[in-house]
C-alpha positions as CSV (number, residue, x, y, z in Angstrom):
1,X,9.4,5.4,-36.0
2,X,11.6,3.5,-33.8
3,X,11.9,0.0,-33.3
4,X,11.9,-1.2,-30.0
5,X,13.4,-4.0,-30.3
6,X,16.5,-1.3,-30.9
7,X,16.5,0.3,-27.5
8,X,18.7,-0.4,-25.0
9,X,17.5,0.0,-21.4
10,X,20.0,2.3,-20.1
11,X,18.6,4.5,-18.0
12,X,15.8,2.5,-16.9
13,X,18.2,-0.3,-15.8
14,X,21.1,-1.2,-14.3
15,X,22.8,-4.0,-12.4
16,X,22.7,-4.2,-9.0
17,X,26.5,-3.8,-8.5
18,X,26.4,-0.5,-10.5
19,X,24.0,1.0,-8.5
20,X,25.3,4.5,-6.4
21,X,22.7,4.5,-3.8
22,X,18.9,3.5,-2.7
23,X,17.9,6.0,-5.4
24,X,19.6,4.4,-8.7
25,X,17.5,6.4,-11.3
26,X,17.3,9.8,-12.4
27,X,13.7,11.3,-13.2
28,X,11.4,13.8,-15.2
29,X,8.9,12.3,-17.4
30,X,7.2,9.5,-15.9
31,X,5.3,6.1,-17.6
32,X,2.3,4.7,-16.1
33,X,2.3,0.9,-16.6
34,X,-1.8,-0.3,-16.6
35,X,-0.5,-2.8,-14.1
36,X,-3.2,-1.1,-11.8
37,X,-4.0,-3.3,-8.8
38,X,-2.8,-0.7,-6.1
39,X,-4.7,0.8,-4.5
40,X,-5.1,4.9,-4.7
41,X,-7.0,7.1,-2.2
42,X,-10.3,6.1,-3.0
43,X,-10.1,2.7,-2.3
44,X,-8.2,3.6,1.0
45,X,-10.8,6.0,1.7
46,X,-13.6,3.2,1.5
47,X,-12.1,1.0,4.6
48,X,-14.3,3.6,6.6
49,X,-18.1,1.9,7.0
50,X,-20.8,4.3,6.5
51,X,-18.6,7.2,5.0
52,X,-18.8,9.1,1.6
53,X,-16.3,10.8,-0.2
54,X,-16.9,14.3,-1.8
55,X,-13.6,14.8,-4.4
56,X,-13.7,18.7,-5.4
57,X,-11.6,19.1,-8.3
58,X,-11.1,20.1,-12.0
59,X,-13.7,18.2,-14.4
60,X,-10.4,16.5,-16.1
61,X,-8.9,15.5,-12.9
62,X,-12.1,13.9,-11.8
63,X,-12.3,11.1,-14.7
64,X,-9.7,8.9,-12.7
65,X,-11.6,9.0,-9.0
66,X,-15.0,8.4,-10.3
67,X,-14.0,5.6,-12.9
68,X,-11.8,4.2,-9.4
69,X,-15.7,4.4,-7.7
70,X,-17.4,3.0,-11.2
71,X,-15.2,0.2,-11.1
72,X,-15.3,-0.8,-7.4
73,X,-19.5,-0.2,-7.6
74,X,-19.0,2.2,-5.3
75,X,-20.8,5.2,-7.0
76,X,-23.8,5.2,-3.8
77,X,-20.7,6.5,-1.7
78,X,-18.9,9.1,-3.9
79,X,-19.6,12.3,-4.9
80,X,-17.9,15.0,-7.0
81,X,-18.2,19.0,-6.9
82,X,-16.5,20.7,-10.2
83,X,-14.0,23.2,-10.3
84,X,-14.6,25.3,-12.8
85,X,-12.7,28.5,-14.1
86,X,-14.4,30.9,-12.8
87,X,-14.3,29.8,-9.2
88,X,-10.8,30.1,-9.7
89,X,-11.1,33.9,-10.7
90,X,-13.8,35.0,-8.7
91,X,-13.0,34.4,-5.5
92,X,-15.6,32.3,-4.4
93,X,-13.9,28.4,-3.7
94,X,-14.3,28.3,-0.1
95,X,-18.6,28.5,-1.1
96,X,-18.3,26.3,-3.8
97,X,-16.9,24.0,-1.0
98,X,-19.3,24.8,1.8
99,X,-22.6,24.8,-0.4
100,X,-21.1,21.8,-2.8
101,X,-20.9,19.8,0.1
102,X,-24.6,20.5,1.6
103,X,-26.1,20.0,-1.6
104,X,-24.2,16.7,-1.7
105,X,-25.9,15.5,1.3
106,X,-29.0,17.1,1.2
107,X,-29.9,15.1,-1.8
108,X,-28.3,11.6,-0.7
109,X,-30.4,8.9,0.3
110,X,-28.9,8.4,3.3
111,X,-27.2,10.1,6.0
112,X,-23.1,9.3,5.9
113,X,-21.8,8.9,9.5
114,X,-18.7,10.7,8.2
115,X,-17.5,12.3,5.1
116,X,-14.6,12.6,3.7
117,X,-13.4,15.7,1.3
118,X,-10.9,15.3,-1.3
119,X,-9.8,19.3,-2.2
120,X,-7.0,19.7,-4.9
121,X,-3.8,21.4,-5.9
122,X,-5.6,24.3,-7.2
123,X,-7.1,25.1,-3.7
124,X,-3.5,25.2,-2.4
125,X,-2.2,27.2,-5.0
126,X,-5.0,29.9,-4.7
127,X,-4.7,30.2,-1.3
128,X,-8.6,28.6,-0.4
129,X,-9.3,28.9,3.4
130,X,-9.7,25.1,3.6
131,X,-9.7,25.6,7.3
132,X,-13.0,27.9,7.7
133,X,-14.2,25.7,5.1
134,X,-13.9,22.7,7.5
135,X,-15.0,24.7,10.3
136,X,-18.3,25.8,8.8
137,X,-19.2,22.4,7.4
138,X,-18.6,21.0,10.7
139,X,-20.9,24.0,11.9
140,X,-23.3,23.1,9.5
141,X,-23.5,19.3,10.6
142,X,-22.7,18.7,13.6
143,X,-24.1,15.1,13.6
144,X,-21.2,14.2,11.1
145,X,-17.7,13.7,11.2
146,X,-15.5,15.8,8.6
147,X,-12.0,15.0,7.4
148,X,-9.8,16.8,5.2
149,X,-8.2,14.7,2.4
150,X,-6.3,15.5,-1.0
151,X,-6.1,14.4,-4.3
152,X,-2.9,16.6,-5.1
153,X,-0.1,15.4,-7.1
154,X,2.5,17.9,-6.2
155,X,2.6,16.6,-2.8
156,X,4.4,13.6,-4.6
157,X,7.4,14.5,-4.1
158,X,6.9,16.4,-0.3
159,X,7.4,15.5,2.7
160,X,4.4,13.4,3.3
161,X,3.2,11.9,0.0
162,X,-0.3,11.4,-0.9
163,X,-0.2,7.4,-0.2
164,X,0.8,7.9,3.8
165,X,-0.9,11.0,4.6
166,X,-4.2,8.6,3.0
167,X,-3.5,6.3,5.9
168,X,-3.0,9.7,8.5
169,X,-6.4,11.3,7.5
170,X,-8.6,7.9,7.5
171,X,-7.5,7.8,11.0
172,X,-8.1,11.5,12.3
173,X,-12.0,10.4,11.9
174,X,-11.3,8.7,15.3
175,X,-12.8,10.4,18.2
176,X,-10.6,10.8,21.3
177,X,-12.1,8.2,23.9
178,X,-12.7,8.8,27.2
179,X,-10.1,6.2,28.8
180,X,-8.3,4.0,27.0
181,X,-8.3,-0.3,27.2
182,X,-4.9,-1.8,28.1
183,X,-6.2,-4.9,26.6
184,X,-7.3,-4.2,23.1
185,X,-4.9,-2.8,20.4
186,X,-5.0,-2.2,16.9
187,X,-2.7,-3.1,13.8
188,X,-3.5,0.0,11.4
189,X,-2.5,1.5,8.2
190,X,-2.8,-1.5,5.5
191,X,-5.1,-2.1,2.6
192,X,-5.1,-5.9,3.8
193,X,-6.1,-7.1,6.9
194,X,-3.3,-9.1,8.2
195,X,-3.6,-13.4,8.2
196,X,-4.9,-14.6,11.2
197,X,-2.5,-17.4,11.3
198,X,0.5,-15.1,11.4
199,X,2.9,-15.0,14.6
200,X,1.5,-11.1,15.6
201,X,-2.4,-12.4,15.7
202,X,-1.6,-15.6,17.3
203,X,0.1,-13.3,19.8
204,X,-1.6,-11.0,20.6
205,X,-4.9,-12.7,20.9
206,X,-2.9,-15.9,23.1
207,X,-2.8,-12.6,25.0
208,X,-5.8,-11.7,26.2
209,X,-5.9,-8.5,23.6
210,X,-8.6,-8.1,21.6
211,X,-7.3,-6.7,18.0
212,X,-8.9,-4.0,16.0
213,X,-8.3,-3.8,11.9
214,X,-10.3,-0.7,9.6
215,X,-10.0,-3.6,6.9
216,X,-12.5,-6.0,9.3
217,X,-15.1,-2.8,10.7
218,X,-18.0,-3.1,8.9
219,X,-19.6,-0.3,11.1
220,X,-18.8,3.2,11.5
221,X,-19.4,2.4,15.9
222,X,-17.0,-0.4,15.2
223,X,-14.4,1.7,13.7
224,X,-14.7,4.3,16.6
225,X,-14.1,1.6,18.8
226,X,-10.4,1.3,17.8
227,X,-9.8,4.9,19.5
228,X,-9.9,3.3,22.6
229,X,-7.4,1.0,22.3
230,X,-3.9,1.9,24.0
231,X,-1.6,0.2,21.3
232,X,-1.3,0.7,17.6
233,X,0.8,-1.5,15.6
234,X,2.2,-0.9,12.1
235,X,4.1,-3.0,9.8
236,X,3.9,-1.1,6.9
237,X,6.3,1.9,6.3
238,X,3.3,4.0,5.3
239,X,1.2,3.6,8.0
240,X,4.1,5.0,10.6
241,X,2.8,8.6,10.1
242,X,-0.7,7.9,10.9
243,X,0.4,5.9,14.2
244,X,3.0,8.6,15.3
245,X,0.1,11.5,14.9
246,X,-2.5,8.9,16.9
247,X,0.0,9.4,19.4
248,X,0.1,12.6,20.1
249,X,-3.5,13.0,19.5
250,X,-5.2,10.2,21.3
251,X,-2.0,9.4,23.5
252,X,-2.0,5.6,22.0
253,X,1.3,4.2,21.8
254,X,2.5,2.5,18.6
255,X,5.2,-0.2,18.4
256,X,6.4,-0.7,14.7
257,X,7.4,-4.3,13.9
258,X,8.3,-3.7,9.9
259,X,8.0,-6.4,7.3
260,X,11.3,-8.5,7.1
261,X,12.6,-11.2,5.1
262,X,15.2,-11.8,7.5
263,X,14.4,-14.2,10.6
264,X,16.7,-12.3,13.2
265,X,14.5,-9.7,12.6
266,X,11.5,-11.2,12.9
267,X,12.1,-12.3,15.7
268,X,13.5,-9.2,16.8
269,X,10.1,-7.5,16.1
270,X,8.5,-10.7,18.0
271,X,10.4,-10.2,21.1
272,X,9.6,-6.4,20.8
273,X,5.7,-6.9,20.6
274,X,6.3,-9.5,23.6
275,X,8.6,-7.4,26.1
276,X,6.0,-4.2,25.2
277,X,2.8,-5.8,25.8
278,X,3.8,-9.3,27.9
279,X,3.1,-11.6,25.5
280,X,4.5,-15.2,25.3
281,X,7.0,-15.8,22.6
282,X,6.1,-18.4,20.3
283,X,8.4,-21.2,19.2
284,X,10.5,-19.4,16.9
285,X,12.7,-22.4,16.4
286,X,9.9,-24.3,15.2
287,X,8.2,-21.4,12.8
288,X,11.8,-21.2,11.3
289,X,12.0,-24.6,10.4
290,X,8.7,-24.5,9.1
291,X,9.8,-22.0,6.8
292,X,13.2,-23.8,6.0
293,X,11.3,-26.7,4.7
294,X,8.6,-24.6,2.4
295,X,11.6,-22.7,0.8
296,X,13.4,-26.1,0.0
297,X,9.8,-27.3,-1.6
298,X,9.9,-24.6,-3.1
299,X,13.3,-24.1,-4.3
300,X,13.4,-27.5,-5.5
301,X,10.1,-27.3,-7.7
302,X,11.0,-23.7,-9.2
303,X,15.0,-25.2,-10.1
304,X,16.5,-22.8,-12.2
305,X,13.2,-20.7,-12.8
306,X,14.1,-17.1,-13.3
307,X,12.1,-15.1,-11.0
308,X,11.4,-11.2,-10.8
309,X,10.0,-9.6,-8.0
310,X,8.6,-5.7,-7.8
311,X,7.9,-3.5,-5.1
312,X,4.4,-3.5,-4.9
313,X,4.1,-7.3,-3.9
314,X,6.2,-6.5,-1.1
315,X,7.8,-3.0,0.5
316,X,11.1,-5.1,0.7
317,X,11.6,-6.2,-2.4
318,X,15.4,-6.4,-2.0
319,X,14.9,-8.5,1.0
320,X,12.6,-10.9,-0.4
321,X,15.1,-11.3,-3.5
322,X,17.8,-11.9,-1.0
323,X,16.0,-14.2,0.5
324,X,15.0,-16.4,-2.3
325,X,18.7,-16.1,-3.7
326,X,20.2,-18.0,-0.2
327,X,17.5,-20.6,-0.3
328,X,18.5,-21.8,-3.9
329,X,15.8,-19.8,-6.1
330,X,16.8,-17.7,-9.0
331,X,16.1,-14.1,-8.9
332,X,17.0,-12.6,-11.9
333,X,15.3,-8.7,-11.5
334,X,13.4,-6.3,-8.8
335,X,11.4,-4.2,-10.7
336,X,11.2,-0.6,-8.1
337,X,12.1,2.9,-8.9
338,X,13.7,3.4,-5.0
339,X,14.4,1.5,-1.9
340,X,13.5,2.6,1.8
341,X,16.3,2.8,4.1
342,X,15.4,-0.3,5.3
343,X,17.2,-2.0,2.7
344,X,20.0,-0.8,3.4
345,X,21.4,-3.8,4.7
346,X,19.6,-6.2,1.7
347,X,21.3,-3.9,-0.7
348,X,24.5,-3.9,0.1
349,X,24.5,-7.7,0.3
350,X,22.9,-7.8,-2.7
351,X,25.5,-5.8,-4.3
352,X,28.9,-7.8,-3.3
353,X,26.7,-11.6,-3.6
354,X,24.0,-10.6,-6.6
355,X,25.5,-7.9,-8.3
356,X,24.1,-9.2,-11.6
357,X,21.0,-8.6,-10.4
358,X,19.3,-6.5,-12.4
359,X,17.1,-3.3,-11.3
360,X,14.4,-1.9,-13.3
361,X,12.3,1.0,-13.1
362,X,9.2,1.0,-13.6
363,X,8.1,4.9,-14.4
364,X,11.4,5.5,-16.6
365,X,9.8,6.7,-20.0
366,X,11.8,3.7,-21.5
367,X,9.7,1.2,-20.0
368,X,6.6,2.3,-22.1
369,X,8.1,1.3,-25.2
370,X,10.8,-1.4,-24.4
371,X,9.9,-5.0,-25.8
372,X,8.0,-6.9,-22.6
373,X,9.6,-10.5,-23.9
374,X,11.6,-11.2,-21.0
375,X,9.4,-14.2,-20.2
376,X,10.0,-15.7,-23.7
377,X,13.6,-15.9,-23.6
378,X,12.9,-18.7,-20.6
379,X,10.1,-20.5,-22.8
380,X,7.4,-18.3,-20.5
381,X,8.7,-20.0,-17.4
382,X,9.5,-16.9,-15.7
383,X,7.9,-16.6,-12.5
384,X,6.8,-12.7,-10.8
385,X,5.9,-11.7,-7.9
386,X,3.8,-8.9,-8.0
387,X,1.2,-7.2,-10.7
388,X,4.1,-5.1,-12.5
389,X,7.0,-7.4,-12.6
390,X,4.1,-9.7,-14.3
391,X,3.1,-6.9,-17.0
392,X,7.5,-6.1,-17.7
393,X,8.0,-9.4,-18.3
394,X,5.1,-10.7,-20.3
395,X,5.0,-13.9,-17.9
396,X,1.7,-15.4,-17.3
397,X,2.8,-17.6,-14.0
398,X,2.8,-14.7,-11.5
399,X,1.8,-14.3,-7.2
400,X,-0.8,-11.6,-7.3
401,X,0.1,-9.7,-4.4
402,X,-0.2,-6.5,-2.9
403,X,1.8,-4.5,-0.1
404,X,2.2,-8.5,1.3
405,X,-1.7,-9.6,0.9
406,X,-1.2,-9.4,5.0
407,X,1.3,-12.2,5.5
408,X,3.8,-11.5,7.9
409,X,6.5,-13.0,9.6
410,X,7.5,-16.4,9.4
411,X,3.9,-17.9,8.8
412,X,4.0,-14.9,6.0
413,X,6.9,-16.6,4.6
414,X,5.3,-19.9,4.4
415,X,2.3,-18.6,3.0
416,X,4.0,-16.8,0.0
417,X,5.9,-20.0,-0.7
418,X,2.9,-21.7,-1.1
419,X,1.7,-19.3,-3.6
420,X,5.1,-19.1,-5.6
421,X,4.6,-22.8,-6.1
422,X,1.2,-22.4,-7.1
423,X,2.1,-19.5,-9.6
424,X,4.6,-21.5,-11.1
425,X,2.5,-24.7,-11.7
426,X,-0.6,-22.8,-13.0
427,X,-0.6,-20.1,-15.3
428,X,-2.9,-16.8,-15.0
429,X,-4.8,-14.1,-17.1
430,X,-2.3,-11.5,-16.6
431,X,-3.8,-9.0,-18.8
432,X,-7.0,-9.6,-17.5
433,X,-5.9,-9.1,-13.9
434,X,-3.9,-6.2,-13.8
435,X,-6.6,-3.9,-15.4
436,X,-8.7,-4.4,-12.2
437,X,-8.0,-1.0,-10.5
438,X,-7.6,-1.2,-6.6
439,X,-7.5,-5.8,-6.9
440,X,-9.3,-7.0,-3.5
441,X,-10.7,-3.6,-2.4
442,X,-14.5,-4.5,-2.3
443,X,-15.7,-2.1,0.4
């Protein structure tokens, strides 16, 4: 057997300053960390009110799905048809479909406003006419809405991968309206609804604009409601494909203000939303020194604290690190297996100021069976941001975010500080938190 403690990490990590491109790592096998707080397509899925999902899959792909339903005591809402070996070889998946799902809703105790219906990679590679399928259900039941959705892990590594073409579908349940209202938008395509204090609510409701969120429906009527607004905003990179096909669909326009780190661009994405929808700019001289001063609390309470930051606290990890690192803090490692474009810029200053920085991976084989002792090399004093930096380091003071916990901008800023220093000062149950599948998803 071999000893951990005698692996090297090569492979699985690499300073910043050796690092080719966005892309540092090479892959085939993957490791799965049970740092499990994302969220996957079912929790996404449950943002719709009065919906049920109906996976249609292999018995043995189903266990994950329905223990994601168990978990989230969700089971009322979810419902599974079996693929089974003969349906492959006789021909008959498009009425294993069609009569799965009727037999599903013919014996709920309720009537779903809208279902959603998760088919798999064996109904692509057969060749299953998934559109007549759709056609006759909708046939069938006219009085609810259908969607298609997939649970298919070859499209991974497509084009459009599973976690943004989630966010695409949840939308296409929207039902084209019959004029749309200048004065109500909607911010769409996160997990989180976004903090009310932040510079784009204040904004926009200082406005006039009434803002719509799936994350804050809690009625299917309210949902539909956001198809008549005339603005989507996104801030996520995932959520760009589901605003670009509202666009052509419903003929809402979408203004994407990304997540930064960086306060010329945030206020570059303030002005943006302003000049777009004529909103008054706020006082960005006065949120940025707000900011200033909870970074120097902050930087002065953490000292020399080594601090590790992964990407799913935050879709710009690099950005964040940078940040910490030019206001005094001491980021010692990003845990991510790539970087968007949008890091570009992060990166490359990263490189020539940080470049002992250190990446990680974090589905490199390696990092299944490399020692998780970083933490006790600084007396357990190391401080992560984000559920798998926690669970690579072995720390116990960690920020449990996810995909930014809906902070943004400079107020965003602020309110992560705020929980750095309150991660530092008090410890947590790590292991007990990170085997929550889909943490804050209680739809």
């Amino acid at each position: 057997m071999i000893d951990p403690r005698a692996l090297d990490s090569s492979g699985a990590s690499l300073l910043i300053k050796d690092a080719k491109s966005l892309s540092p790592y090479e892959y085939g096998i993957e490791y799965g960390s049970p740092a499990r707080g994302l969220w996957n397509i079912v929790h996404t899925g449950m943002l719709v009110p009065e919906s049920h999902q109906i996976f249609v899959c292999a018995q043995s792909c189903l266990r994950g799905v329905v223990l994601t339903a168990a978990e989230m005591n969700a089971t009322d809402r979810f419902s599974t048809i079996a693929v089974c070996e003969n349906n492959a070889l006789d021909g008959d998946m498009e009425s294993l479909i069609i009569d799965g799902v009727a037999d599903v809703l013919k014996k709920l105790p309720y009537k779903p406003r809208a279902v959603m219906v998760f088919t798999s990679c064996i109904h692509h590679f057969i060749g299953c006419d998934l559109d007549f399928v759709y056609a006759r259900l909708r046939e069938n039941f006219p009085d609810i809405d259908f969607t298609d959705c997939y649970m298919n892990p070859i499209m991974r590594k497509t084009k459009t991968a599973p976690e943004p073409r989630m966010r695409e579908q949840l939308y296409s349940l929207l039902h084209p309206a019959e004029k749309l209202n200048a004065k109500a938008v909607n911010i769409i395509g996160n997990n989180f609804s976004t903090n009310d204090t932040s510079e784009l609510y204040s904004m926009l409701r200082a406005g006039g604009y009434a803002v719509r969120d799936v994350c804050r429906c809690r009625t299917y009527d309210e949902f539909q409601k956001m198809a008549e607004s005339s603005v989507n905003i996104t801030y996520h990179p995932a959520a760009v494909i589901a605003a670009e096909t509202l666009k052509k669909r419903l003929g809402q326009e979408h203004i994407y203000v990304p997540v930064s780190y960086e306060y010329d661009e945030i206020k570059a994405n303030l002005t943006k939303l302003s000049d777009m929808l004529s909103l008054a700019m706020p006082d960005v001289d006065s949120l940025r020194a707000a900011a200033e001063l909870e970074l120097t609390k902050t930087a002065e309470l953490l000292g020399d604290t080594p601090i590790a930051i992964d990407y799913t606290a935050t879709p710009r990890p690099l950005g964040l690190a940078k940040l910490l690192l030019t206001h005094g803090m001491n980021v010692i490692s990003v845990y991510a297996d790539v970087f968007s474009p949008e890091e570009r810029s992060a990166f490359d200053w990263l490189k020539e100021n940080a470049g002992d920085l250190r990446l990680y991976a974090t589905v490199h084989p390696k990092m299944g069976v490399l020692p998780r002792v970083e933490a006790g090399r600084y007396g357990g004093k190391l401080l992560a941001i984000g559920q798998k930096a926690a669970y690579f380091t072995g720390t116990r003071h960690f920020v449990n975010i996810l995909e930014c916990g809906g902070y943004y901008g400079f107020s965003g800023i602020c309110r992560l500080t705020e929980d750095i220093r309150d991660a530092a000062c008090n410890e947590k149950d790590t292991a007990k938190i990170i085997q929550v599948k889909g943490w804050g998803c209680c739809c």
